[in-house]
Structure formats: C-alpha cells, structure tokens
C-alpha positions in Angstrom: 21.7 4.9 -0.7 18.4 5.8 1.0 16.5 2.9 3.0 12.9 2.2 2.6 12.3 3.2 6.8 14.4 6.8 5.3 11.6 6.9 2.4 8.9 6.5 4.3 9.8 8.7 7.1 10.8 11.1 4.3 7.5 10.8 2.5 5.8 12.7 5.8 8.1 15.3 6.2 7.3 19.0 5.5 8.5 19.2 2.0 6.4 16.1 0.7 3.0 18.0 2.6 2.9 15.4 5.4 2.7 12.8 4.0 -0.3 13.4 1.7 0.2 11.8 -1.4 1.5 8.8 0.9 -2.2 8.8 2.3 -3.8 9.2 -1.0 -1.7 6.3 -2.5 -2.9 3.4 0.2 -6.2 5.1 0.6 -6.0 4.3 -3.7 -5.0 1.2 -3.0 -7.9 0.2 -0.3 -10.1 1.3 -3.0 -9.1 -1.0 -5.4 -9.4 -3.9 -3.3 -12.6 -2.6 -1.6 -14.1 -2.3 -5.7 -12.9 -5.5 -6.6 -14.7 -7.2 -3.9 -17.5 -5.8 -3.9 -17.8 -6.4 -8.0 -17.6 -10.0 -6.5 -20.3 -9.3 -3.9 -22.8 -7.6 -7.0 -22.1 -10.8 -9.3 -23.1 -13.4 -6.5 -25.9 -11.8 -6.1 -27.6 -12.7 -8.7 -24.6 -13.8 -11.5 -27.3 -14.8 -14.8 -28.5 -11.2 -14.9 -26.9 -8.6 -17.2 -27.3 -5.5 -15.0 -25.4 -6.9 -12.1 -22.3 -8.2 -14.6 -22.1 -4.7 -16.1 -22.4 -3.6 -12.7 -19.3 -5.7 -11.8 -17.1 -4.7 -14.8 -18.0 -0.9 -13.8 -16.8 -1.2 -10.0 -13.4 -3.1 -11.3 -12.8 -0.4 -13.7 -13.8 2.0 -11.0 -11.1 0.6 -9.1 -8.7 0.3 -11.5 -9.0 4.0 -12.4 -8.2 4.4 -8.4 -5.2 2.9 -8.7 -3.4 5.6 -10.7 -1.1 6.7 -8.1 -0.3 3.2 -6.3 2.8 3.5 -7.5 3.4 6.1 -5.1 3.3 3.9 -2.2 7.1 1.8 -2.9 9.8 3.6 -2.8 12.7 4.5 -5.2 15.3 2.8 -4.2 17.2 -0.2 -6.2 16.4 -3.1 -3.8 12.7 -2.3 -5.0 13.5 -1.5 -8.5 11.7 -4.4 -10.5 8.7 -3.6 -8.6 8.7 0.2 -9.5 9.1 -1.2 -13.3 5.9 -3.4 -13.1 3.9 -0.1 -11.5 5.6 2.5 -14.1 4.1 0.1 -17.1 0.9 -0.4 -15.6 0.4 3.5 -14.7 1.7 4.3 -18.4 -0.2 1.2 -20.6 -3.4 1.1 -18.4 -3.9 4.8 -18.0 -1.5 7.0 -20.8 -1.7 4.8 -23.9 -5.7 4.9 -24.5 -5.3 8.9 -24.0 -2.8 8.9 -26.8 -3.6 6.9 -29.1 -6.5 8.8 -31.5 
C-alpha cells in the first residue's frame, strides 16, 4: 500500500509531467480561497448596494468553478479515502449534474 510521502513524490515524477497537474490542483485551490475573500472584501465595501453583492456571488462562483480539480491534490490511498468521497461528490454534483440534467 502506497504512502501519501510515495504519492506525492510520485505525482512529480516523469510520467505524471512533473508534477503539473499537482501545481494546477493547489494553484486551484489558492484561487478559491483568494475569490472567496476577496468576495468578502467587495461586500464590505459598500454591503447595501446591489452591484457589489452580485459582484460577490460572481467571484465565489468564480472560485468555485476553480476548484474543479482540487480533488487532485489528496491522494488515493485508504487512510484518506472518506476524504476523496466528499471531493468525488462535490466534483460530480457541483460541476457534472447541471451539465446533464436538460
């Protein structure tokens, strides 16, 4: 059974292009956080106007729409399982299911 240190020294080895998609996962992830606060940033500003709340909802679903490939980032090995089950739903509900469904 591989190790999470193995998976992550694994995910920058030549066959996984050096670590790429590793970098495009927590750069995903930065982006999300760096969205959501600055969604929070907009609404301070000036929270009884309309323009800066839509402004707000479009940087958080800017950021969710970044997240995508977070799941990327923990690795496939049982001792992180339940975690890889949250992402997998969240990936497939937040991102497949509206694309399905006519």
């Amino acid at each position: 059974m591989r190790t999470a240190k193995e998976y992550y020294i694994g995910a920058f080895s030549a066959d996984n292009l050096f670590g790429f998609r590793m970098i495009v996962s927590v750069s995903s992830l930065l982006i999300l956080l760096y969205c959501i606060g600055l969604a929070a940033l907009v609404w301070r500003a000036k929270s009884k106007g309309f323009e800066n709340k839509f402004m707000s909802v479009l940087l958080v679903c800017e950021g969710i729409k970044a997240s995508f490939i977070i799941a990327q980032v923990t690795p496939y090995i049982r001792r992180y399982e339940w975690l890889q089950d949250i992402l997998w739903h969240w990936t497939i509900d937040v991102f497949s299911q509206p694309i399905l469904q006519p």
